[in-house]
N, C-alpha and C positions, 0 to 999 in steps of 0.2 A: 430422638427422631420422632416425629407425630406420624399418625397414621399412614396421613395423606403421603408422606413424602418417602416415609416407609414402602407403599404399594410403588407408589413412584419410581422408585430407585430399584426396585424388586421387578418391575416390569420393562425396564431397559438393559438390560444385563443381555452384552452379547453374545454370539454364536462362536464362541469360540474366540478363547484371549489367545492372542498373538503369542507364540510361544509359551504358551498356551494350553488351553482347555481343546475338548474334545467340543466339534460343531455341535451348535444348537439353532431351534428356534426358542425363544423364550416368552412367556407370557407372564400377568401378574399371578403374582402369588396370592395363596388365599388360607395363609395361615391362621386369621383370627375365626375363620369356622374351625373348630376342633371338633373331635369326633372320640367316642367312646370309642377304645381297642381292646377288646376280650385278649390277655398274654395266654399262650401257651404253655402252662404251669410244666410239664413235662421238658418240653424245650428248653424253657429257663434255666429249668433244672440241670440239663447237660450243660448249658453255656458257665455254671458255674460249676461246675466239676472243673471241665476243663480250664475256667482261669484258675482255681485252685491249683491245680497241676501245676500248669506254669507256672506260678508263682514261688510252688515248693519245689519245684524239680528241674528247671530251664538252666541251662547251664551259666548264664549271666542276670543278676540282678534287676529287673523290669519294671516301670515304676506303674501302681493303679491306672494311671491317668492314658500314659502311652496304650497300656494293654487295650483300654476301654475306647480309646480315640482309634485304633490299629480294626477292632472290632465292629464298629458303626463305617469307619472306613468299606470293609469285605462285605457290609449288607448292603449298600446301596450300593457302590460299585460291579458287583457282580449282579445285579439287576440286566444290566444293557452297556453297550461302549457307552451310553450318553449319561448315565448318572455318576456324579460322584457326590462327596462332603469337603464340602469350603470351610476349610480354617480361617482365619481372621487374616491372613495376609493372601488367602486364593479370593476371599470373597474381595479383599479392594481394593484387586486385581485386574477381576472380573468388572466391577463398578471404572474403573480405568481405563480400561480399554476401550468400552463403549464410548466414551466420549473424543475417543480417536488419537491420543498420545500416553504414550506408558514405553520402560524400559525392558530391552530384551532384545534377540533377532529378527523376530518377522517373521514367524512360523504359525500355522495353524494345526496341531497336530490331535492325533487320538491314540488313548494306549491302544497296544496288539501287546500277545502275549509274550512275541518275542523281543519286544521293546517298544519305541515309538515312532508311529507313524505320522509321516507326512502328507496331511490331508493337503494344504499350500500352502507355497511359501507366499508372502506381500509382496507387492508390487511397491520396488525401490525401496527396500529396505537389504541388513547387510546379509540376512540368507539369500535372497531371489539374487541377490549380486553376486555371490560365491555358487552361483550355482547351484544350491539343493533343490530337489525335483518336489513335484507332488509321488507320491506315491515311496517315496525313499522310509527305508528303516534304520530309525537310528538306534546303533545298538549299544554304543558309548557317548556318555557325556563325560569331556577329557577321559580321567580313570576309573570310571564308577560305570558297568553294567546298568541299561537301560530295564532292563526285564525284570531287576531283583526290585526294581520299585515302582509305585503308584503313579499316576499320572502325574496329581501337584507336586511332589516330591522331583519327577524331571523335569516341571516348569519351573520350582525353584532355582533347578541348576542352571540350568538354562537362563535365566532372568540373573541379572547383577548391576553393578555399576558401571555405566557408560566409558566405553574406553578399557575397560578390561576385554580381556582375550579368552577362548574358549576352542575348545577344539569336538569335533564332532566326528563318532565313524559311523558310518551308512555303507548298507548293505541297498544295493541297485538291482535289480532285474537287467539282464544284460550285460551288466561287468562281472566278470569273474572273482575280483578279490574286493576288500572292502574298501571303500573309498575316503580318505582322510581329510576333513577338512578346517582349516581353521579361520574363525570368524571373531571380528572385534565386536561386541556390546554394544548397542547405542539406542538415543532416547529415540522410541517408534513414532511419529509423527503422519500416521496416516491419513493421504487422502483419498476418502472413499468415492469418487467421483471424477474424471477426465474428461475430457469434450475435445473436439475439433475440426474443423470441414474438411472432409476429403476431396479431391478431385471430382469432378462431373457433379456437383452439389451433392452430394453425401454427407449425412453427418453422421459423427462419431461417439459415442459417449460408453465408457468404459468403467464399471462399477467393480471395485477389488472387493467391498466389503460393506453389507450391510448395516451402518449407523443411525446416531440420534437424526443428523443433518441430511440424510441422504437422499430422500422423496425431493425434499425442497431444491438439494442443489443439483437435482435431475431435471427436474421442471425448472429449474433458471437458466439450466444448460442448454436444453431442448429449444426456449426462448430467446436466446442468444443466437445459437443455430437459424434457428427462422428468424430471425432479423438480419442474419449476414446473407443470406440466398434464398430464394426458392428451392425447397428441399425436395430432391429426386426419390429420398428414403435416408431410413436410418439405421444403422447397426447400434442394439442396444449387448454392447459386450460383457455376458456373467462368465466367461472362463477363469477357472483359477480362484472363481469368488466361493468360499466356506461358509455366506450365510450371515445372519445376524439378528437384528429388530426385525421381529415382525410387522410392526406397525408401520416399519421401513419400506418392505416386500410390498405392502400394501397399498403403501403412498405412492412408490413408483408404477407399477399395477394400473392404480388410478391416474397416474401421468396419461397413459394413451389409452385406457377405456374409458367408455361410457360412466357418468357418473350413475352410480348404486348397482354397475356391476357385481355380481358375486364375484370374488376373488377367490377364495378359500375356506372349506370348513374345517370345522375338527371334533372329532369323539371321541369320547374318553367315558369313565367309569359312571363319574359325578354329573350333576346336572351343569357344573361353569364349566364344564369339558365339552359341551352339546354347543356351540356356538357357531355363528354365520360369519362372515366379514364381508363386507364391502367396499367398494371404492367411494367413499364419502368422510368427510372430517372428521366424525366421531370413531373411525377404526381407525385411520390412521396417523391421529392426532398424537404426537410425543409429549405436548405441553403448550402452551400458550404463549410465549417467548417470541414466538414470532408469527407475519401474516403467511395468509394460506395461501403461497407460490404455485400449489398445483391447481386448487381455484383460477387463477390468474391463468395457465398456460395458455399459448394460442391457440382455436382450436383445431386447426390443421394435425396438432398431437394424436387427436381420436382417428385421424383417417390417413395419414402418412403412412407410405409403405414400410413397413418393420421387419428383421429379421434378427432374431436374435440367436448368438453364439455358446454355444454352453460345450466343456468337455468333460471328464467322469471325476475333477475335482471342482465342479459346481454342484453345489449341495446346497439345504435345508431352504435358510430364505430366498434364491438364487431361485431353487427349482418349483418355490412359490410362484414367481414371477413367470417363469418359462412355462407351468401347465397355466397357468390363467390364459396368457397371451395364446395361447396355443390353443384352449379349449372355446375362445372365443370367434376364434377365425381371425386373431387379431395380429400375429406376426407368424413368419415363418423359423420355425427353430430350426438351425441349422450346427455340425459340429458330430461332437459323438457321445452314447450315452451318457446320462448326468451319475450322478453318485448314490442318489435312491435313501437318502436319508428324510422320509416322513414321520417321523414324530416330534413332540412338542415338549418341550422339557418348560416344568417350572422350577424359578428360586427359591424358597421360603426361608426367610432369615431366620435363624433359631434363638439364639438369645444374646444380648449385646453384655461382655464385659471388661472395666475397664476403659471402654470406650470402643471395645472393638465389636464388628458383627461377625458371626457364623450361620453357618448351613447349609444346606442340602438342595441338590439339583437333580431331579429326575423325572424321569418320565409321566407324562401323564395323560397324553393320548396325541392319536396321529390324525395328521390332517389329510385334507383330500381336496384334493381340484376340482374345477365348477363341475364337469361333469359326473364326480362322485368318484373319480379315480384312487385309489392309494399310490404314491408315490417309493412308499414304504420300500425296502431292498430291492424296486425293481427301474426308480429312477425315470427320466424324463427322454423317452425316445426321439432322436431330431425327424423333420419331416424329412429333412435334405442328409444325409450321413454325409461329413467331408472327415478327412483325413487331416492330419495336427500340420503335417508336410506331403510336396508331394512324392516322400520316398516311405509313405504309411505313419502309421501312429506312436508318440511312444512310449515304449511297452511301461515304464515307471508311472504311466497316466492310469493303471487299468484296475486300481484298489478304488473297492466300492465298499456300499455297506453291505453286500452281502457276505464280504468277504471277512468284517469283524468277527471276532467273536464275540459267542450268544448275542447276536444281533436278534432285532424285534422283527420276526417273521411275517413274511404278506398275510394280510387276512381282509381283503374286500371282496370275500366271493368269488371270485371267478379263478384267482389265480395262487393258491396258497402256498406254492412251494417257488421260492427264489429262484431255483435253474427252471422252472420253467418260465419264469419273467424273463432270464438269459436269453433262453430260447427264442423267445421273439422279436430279438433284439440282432440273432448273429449275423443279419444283413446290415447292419450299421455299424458297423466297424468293431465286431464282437472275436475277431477270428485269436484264437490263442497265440502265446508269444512261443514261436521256435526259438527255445534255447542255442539249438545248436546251428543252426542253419540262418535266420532271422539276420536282416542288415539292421543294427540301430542307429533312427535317423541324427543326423548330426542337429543340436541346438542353433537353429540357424534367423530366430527372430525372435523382438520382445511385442510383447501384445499392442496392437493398433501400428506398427512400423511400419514401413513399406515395401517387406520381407513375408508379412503375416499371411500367411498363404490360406488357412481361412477365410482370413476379413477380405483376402482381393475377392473369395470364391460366395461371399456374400453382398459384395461391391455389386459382382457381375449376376447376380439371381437380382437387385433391385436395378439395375440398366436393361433386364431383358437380356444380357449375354451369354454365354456359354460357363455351366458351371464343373468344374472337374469332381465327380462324385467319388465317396469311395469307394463302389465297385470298379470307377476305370482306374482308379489311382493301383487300384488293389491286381485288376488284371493285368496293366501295366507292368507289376513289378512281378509278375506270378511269369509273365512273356521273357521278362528279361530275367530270371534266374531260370530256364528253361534255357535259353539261350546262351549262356553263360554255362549251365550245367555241360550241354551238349558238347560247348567247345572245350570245356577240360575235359570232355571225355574222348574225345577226340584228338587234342591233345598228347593225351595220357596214351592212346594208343597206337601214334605215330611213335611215341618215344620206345613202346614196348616193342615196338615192328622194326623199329631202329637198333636197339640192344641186341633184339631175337638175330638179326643182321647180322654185326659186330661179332657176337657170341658165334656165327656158323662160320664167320672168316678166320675165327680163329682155332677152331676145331682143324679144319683143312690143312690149317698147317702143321 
């Protein structure tokens, strides 16, 4: 592989492989700066005691290679949820998915330590079809405990030959026992991109997943759109979206802003961590393959009414897009907190053999929106808080990155501890899930239908009509279990005054 095609392939690597890697944003890699590393001769020193040990004392026979691969594993993974080490079958994996077909369910997920989480399932693939949520723990893969192992190691299982069968148990917030379910295998064919005219000239465009093609078939969407009508506004929907290409975030970004808008920065340790992005060809360029479609769009793009939809499993590239538009005055966000994953993971290939590639994905600084914001564990506040239904939100939506563990803690100054980002947020649909008490809303629409009880309450913020917020939605259901309380208690004590009754007429006698 040369250079060029080396950084190439190292700078497309998505946010998260579908069944899957843990979300990213990803940038190039800049493995051929090497850097002197002073080792810690004392460290080293334990690290080899202890493989001695094992070696001589472990109760099963361990081979050098396992031990040492097991070991680079436990150092970059307990970094952050977002780092791990690619074996030659996760790294072209990863290379796979980005380009938008690869086998497997249709999940995005990230370890947790009691197994794996579901950051989202894909739209129309066979998880989002069987029903697995965002925010589900899966605790089995068939008969193998989730927890006893690594992330690629559950994608392995997870991932097989199309047409095989697989069974999954998930633990739900809300259900009581664990939930069993079983899903066929098949080849993932995602499309990152939907469009459509709604009623009252509305248009629609619905992004699952940050790709190579994505900016481009945003901007030919958009263009479609204004050629079928005069457009009233537009709902640009990231719910459910995990993220991807940066250059992605960027190109769509640049769809409705000003050309050489700031998009987004990012700091990091090193000076290629200190960078700017903007809305112009040279950030959000993936390759030369094709013309510049977002060049071309019409420009009614930059001034169209915009509102866009995000819930707390829209994350990394996703909530690129959502602070841009947001910090520019450029759409209205509407929905409920995003997921709060700001940092920027690089790939850097390690060494190719055999024919294969490895390496390492980690962390290496986080980004911040035009206005210098960290998005970091505290996520994308909407302007408009609505609710998922109107019977409230649900509760399997409400895993964030603060709630990983050893997640990469806020640090822009102002705000350094996670619950207090919470905090400012429990007016937008932040309120804790009542285990005991809590109605969970029934699964009553798929994204963009004409059930989506969002998309109608952002139809109606670009008509000028009446939007159902989440405090009324929320008062709403606070009146009617009030209501409902009362009369079982009343109820209850017609039955007691009825008994007390019964019980005195038969003393009497």
């Amino acid at each position: 592989m040369t250079i060029r095609t080396f950084m190439r392939s190292a700078a497309l690597a998505a946010a998260g492989v579908a069944c899957g890697a843990a979300l990213t944003v990803s940038l190039t890699a800049f493995a051929e700066k090497s850097r002197t590393v002073q080792l810690p001769v004392e460290d080293i020193r334990l690290f080899a005691d202890v493989f001695g040990s094992v070696k001589n004392y472990y109760v099963d026979e361990i081979s050098d290679k396992k031990l040492l691969e097991n070991a680079v594993k436990g150092m970059v993974e307990g970094l952050d949820p977002h780092s791990t080490f690619l074996d030659a079958k996760a790294y072209a994996d990863m290379e796979e998915s980005t380009m938008g077909e690869f086998g497997g369910l249709g999940l995005e997920v990230t370890k947790d330590p009691s197994g794996v989480r579901v950051v989202s399932p894909i739209d129309d693939t066979p998880a989002a079809r069987a029903g697995v949520m965002a925010g589900d723990l899966i605790i089995k893969i068939d008969d193998k405990a989730t927890a006893d192992l690594s992330l690629n190691e559950n994608v392995k299982l997870m991932r097989g030959k199309p047409k095989t069968s697989i069974v999954l148990t998930i633990a739900r917030k809300g259900s009581a026992k664990p939930i069993v379910i079983k899903l066929e295998r098949a080849i993932i064919k995602i499309q990152s991109v939907k469009s459509k005219l709604l009623t009252d000239n509305v248009g629609y465009i619905r992004i699952s997943q940050f790709q190579e093609r994505t900016a481009d078939d945003v901007a030919l969407a958009y263009t479609k759109l204004a050629d079928q009508a005069p457009l009233k506004g537009v709902v640009l929907d990231l719910r459910n979206n995990p993220g991807g290409l940066l250059q992605a975030a960027i190109g769509v970004s640049a769809v409705f802003l000003p050309e050489h808008s700031l998009v987004v920065s990012t700091r990091g340790r090193t000076p290629e961590n200190e960078k700017k992005y903007l809305a112009v060809l040279r950030d959000y360029a993936v390759g030369n393959e094709s013309p510049d479609h977002i060049a071309q769009v019409p420009e009614s793009a930059k001034s169209v009414p915009l509102v866009v939809l995000v819930n707390p499993a829209s994350a990394s590239a996703s909530e690129i897009v959502a602070g841009a538009l947001q910090d520019h005055k450029r759409a209205t966000i509407m929905g409920t907190r995003s997921f709060g994953k700001g940092s920027v993971q690089t790939i850097i290939p390690l060494r190719v053999k055999n024919g294969e590639t490895t390496g390492v994905k980690f962390t290496t600084a986080r980004y911040y929106t035009p206005s210098g914001r960290t998005i970091q564990a505290k996520g994308i506040t909407p302007n408009i808080a609505v609710d998922d239904t109107p019977e409230g939100n649900y509760p399997s939506f409400n895993l964030r990155e603060s709630d990983l563990a050893h997640h990469i803690e806020v640090t822009d100054g102002k705000n350094e501890d996670a619950k207090a980002a919470k905090k400012e947020t429990d007016d937008a649909g932040e309120e804790a899930f009542d285990e005991e008490n809590a109605k969970v809303p029934p699964l009553r629409y798929m994204f963009g239908d004409d059930k989506d009880f969002p998309l109608e309450q952002a139809k109606n913020q670009l008509l000028g009509k009446k939007v159902i917020t989440h405090a009324e939605t929320q008062a709403k259901l606070k009146a009617e279990a009030k209501t409902a309380k009362e009369k079982a208690a009343k109820e209850a004590a017609q039955k007691e005054k009825a008994k007390a009754k019964t019980d005195a007429k038969g003393e009497s006698k």
